[in-house]
C-alpha positions as CSV (number, residue, x, y, z in Angstrom):
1,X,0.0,0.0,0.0
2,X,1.9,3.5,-1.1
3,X,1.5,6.4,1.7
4,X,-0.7,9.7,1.4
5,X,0.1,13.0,3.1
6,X,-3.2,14.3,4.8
7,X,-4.5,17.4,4.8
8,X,-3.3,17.8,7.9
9,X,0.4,18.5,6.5
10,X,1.8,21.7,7.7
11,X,4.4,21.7,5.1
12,X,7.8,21.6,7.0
13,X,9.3,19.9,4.3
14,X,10.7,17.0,6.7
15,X,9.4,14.6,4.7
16,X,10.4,15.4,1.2
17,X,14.7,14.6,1.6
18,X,14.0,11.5,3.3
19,X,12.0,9.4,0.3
20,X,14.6,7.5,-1.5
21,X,12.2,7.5,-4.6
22,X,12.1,11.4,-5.3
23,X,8.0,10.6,-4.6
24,X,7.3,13.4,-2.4
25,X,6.4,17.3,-3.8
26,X,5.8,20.7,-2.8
27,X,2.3,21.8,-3.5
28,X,1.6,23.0,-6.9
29,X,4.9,21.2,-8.0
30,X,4.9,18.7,-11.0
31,X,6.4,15.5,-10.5
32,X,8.9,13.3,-13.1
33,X,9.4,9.6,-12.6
34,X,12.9,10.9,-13.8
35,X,13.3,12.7,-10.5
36,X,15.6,10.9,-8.6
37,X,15.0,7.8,-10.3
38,X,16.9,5.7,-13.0
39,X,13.8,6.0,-15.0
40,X,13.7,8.2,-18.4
41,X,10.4,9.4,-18.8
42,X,10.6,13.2,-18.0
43,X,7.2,13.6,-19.1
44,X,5.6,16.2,-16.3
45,X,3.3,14.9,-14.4
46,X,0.2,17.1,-12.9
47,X,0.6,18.2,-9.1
48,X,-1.6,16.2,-6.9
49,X,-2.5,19.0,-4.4
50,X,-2.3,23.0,-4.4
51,X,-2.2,23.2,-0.8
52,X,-0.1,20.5,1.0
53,X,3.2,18.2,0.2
54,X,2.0,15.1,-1.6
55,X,3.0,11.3,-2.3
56,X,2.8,10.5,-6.0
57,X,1.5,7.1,-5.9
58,X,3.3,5.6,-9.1
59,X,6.8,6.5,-7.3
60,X,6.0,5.3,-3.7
61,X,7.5,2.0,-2.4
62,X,6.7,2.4,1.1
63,X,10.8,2.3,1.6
64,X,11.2,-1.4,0.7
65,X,14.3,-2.6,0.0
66,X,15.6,0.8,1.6
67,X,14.9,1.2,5.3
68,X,12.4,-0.7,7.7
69,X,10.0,1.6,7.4
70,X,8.3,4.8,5.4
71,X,10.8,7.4,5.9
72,X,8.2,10.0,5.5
73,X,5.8,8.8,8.3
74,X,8.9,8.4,10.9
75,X,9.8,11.8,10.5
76,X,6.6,13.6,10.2
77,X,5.8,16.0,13.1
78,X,2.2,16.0,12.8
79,X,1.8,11.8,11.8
80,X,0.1,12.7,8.6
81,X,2.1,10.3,6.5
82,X,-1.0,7.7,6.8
83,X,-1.7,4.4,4.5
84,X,-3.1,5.1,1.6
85,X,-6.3,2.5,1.8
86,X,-7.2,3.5,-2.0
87,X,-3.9,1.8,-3.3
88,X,-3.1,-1.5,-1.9
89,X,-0.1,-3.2,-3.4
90,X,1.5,-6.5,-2.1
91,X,5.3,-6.7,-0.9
92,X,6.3,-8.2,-4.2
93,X,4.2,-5.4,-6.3
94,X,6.3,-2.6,-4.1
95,X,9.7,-4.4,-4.7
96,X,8.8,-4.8,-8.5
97,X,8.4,-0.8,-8.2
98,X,11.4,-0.3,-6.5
99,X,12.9,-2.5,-9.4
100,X,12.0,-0.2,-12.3
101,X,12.1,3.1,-10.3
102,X,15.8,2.3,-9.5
103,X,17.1,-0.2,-11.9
């Protein structure tokens, strides 16, 4: 299951260094799967909120195969770095990501 940043984000930016996919963006910010990825598709992506940092989806791993747990959520002052119940993916779907993002 990737991880979504609720609206109760108060934008400190903590989160956004600590994803080893590049998946996390300021609000109002396009997202690449280029950025910080091996991937070559630089196509720009639409920003998934105006008013908050945001996960996008097709670039989060949950951390596997790179620490024991979502970076985003351990640092997060506010705990706002929840599940994201809307995309469920299994341990081998998250490694196969992890896989293409950073082949």
């Amino acid at each position: 299951m990737a991880i979504k940043i609720t609206d109760d984000c108060i934008n400190c930016e903590a989160c956004e260094p600590e994803c080893p996919n590049n998946a996390i963006y300021a609000p109002e910010e396009s997202w690449k799967f280029s950025d910080g990825t091996t991937m070559s598709d630089d196509s720009e992506k639409e920003a998934e909120s105006d008013e908050f940092f945001y996960i996008a989806t097709d670039k989060c791993t949950e951390c596997r195969g790179f620490n024991e747990e979502p970076a985003c959520a351990a640092v997060c002052p506010v705990d706002c770095c929840v599940d994201d119940e809307d995309n469920v993916e299994t341990e081998e779907e998250l490694m196969a990501k992890k896989e293409r993002l950073h082949a």
